[in-house]
C-alpha positions as CSV (number, residue, x, y, z in Angstrom):
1,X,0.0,0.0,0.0
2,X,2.9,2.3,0.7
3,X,3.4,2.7,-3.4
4,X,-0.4,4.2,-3.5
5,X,-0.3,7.8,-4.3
6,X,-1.3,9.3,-1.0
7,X,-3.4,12.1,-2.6
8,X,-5.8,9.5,-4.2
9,X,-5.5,7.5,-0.9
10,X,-7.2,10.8,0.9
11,X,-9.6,10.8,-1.9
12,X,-10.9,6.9,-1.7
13,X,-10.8,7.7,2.4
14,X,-13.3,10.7,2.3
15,X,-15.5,9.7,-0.6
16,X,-15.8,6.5,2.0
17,X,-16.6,8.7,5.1
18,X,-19.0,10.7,2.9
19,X,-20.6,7.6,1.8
20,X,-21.0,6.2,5.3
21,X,-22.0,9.9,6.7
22,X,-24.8,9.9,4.3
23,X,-25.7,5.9,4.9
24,X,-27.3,6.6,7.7
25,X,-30.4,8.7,6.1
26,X,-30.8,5.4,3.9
27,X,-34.2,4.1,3.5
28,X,-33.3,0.5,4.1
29,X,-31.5,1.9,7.2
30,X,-27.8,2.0,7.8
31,X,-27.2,-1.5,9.0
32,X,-28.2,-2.6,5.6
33,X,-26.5,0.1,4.1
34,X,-22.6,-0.3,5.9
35,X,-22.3,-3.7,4.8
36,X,-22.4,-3.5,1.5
37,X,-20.7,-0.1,1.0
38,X,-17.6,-1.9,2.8
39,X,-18.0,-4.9,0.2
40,X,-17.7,-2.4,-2.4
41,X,-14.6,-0.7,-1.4
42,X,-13.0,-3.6,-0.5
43,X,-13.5,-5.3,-3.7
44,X,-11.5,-2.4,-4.7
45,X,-8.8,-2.2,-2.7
46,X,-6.8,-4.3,-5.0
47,X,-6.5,-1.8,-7.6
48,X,-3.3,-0.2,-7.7
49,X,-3.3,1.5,-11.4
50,X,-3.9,5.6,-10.8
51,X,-6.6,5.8,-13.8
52,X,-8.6,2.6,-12.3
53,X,-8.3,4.1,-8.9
54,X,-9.7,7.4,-10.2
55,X,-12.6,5.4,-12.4
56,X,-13.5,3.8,-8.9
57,X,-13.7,7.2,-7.1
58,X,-15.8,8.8,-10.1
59,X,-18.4,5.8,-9.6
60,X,-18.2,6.3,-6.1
61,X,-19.0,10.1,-6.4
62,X,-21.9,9.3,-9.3
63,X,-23.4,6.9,-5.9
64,X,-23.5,9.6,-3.8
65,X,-25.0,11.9,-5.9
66,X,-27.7,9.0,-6.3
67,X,-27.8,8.8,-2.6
68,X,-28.5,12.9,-1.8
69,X,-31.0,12.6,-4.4
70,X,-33.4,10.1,-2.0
């Protein structure tokens, strides 16, 4: 992990505290929420290519969009 680029690091670590901020006004309630947002970053956490790692933080920021529009 120490070969990530810490400025993208920061990046994937707030969209995920945004994510999980905004989890908790989620209609099927945040315990079912929390789960699989952690599934989804994890299943990412392999990626160590800058453009994939971007990719994944622009989907991430197009689901919270989806999320403040509920």
């Amino acid at each position: 992990m120490a070969t990530t680029n810490p400025a993208l690091r920061r990046e994937v670590i707030n969209i995920y505290k945004e994510l999980l901020y905004l989890g908790r006004e989620y209609p099927l309630g945040y315990n079912y929420f929390r789960p699989r947002l952690h599934k989804a970053f994890i299943s990412n956490a392999s990626l160590t290519d800058d453009e994939e790692i971007r990719q994944a933080i622009k989907r991430a920021e197009f689901v919270k969009k989806e999320i403040e529009a509920l």
